[in-house]
N, C-alpha and C positions, 0 to 999 in steps of 0.2 A: 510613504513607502509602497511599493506594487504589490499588488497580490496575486499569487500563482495556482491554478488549478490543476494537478498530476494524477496522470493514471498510471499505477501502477502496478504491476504483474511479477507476481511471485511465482516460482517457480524451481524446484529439487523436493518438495515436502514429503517424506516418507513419513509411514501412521500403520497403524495394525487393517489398516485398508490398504496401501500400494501406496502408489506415487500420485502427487495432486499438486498443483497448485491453484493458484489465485489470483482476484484481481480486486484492487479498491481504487479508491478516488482519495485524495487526500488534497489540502489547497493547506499554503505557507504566507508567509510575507517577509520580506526581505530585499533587498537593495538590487539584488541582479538574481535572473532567473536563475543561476547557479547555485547561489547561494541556497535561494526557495527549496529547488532542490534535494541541496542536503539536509533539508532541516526535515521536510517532508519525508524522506527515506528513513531519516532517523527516529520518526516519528511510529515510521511500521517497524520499525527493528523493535523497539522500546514495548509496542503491545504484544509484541510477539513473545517476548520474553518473561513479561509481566506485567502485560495487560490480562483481563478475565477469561481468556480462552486459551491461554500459556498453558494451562492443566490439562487440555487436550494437546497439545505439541511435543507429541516424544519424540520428534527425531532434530536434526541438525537445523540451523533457522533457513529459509529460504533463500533461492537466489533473487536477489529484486532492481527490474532496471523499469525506468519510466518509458512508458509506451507513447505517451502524448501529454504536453503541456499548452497552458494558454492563460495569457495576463488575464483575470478579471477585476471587473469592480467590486466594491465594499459590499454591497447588499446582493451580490452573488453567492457570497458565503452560506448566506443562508440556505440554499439550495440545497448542499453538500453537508453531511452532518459530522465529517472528518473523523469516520469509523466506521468499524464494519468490513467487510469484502464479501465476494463471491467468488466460494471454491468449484474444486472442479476435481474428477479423477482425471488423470491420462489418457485411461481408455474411453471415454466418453467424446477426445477429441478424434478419435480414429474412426 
């Protein structure tokens, strides 16, 4: 079965700091890259909610669309540690 490498980017997170979002990397495996996909996305909803930094998320879950995917191979994996992101404020992008 293929394996998929997704970047994705969160975005609406309000916190007692303003507005931020985020971006992680996350890689699936599954039949069709769509599939990968969802599973990958489901994958940040799920930490988001209750994974170990849930306790810092008081506001609504983010909005999250993939930025860029790509088939890898098996020992690509290892590269990726499929956790984690890098936040951001708002105003840092201005």
């Amino acid at each position: 079965m293929p394996i998929y490498r997704f970047v994705i980017h969160g975005t609406g997170i309000q916190n007692h700091r303003g507005h931020a979002g985020f971006v992680t990397t996350r890689w699936a495996q599954a039949a069709t890259e769509q599939q990968a996909a969802e599973k990958a996305l489901d994958s940040v909803r799920r930490n988001w909610t209750t994974g170990p930094s849930s306790v810092l998320n008081d506001g609504p879950p983010p909005t999250l669309e993939i930025d860029s995917s790509q088939r890898i191979a098996a020992w690509e994996i290892w590269s990726a540690s499929n956790r984690g992101n890098t936040l951001y404020r708002d105003e840092d992008l201005a």
